[in-house]
C-alpha positions, 0 to 999 in steps of 0.5 A, a space after each residue: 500500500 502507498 501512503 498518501 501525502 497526507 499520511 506521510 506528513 502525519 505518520 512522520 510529524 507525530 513521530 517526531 512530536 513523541 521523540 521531542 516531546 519525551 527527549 525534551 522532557 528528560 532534559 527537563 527532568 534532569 536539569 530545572 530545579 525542583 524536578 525530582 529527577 534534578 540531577 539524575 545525569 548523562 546516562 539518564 539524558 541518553 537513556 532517555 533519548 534512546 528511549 523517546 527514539 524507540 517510541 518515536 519510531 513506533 509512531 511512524 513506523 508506516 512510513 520509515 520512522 526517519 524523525 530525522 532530516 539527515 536520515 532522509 537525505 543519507 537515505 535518499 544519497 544512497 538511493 534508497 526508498 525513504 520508506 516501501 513504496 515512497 520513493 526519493 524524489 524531492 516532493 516526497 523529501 520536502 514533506 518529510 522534512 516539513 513533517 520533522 521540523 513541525 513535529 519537533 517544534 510543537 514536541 518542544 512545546 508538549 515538554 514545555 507544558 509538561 513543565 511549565 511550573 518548573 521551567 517559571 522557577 529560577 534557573 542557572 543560565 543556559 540550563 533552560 535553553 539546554 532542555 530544548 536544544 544542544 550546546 558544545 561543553 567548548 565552543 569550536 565551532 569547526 571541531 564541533 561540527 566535525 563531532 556531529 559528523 561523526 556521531 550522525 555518519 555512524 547513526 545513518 550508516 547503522 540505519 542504511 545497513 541494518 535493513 540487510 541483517 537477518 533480525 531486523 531488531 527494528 525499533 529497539 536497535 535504533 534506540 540502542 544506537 542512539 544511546 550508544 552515541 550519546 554515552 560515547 560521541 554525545 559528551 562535547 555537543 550534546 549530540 544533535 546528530 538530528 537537525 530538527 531535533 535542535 532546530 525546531 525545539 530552538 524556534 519554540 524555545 525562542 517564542 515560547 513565553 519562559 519566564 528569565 529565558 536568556 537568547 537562544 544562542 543562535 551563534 550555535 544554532 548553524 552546528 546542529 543543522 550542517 554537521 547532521 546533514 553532513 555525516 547523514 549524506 556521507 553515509 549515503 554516499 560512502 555506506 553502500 560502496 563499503 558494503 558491496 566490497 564485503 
């Protein structure tokens, strides 16, 4: 069955919104005072991703479950469907990436709401901002990027190549990668290694009505969106080559 325009739109925008909604949320969990699980650390954060992915993925499964502009694009580098019976063309990639972007900024929201006594408290600079988007332990911006190609390219490659293995483990594979990544590349940036999922909650951070908020460190902003996109086509040029010579 072909899913319309329509249903791609939605299965990969509500995708996306679970992903933001639960990944924002235990950022929010672990960093705004008065959260009881203030505190509770780095693998808590990347568990909690590798977790929000895994529902995400469940979500829009339908449709390929990219939740993910670079996953789209390293898909659509290594000339592969985006989804059974959703070809690569550029329509079909523009709605994708609508969906991702529109799904993570109105995640940011849901998260935003679900704390949003919290989030009126008090709180150091940057760790309000740090609940909806990602920020480098030490600012280079040429090295941080060249830590969200890495940790991008190894997400892309894993996903392009792990349609061929004999499980198939799916859903919960992605998670486990994810949270692979964050404990081991995720430490000087915050690991993006998604544009939407920094970008659209970094919008809703900046227009959302939080009380002491600082700027939105747009200087940063760039980082997140080009490193992903990077390391997600580098895969989908690079990926499938390696794997015809094995």
């Amino acid at each position: 069955m072909t899913p319309t325009t329509g249903q791609i739109f939605m299965s990969e925008c509500f995708g996306t919104f679970i992903l933001i909604l639960f990944g924002a949320g235990v950022c929010a969990a672990c960093t705004l005072p008065k959260s009881k699980a203030k505190g509770a650390g780095w693998v808590a954060i990347a568990l909690g991703w590798g977790f929000a992915v895994y529902m995400g993925v469940w979500a829009s499964y339908a449709t390929g479950a990219h939740l993910n502009p670079a996953v789209t694009l390293g898909l659509a580098a290594a000339g592969r469907d985006l989804a059974p019976n959703v070809p690569a063309t550029a329509g079909n990639i523009v709605v994708y990436l609508c969906a991702q972007m529109i799904g993570a900024f109105l995640g940011a929201v849901g998260a935003w709401l679900a704390y949003k006594k919290h989030f009126d408290e008090p709180a150091p600079d940057g760790d309000k901002l740090g609940c909806f988007s990602t920020g480098p332990g030490i600012r280079s911006y040429g090295w941080n990027v060249v830590t969200e190609v890495l940790g991008t390219f190894a997400l892309v490659a894993w996903i392009i190549e792990s349609g061929k293995t004999p499980s198939q483990l799916g859903p919960l594979a992605v998670a486990l990668v994810i949270v692979a990544i964050g404990l081991s590349l995720g430490g000087p940036t915050g690991y993006a290694i998604n544009p939407a999922r920094d970008l659209g909650p970094r919008i809703a951070y900046a227009v959302l009505p939080i009380k002491g908020k600082g700027a939105a460190d747009w200087a940063y902003s760039w980082v997140p969106i080009v490193g992903p996109l990077v390391g997600g086509v580098l895969a989908g040029l690079i990926v499938p080559n390696l794997a015809d010579l094995f």
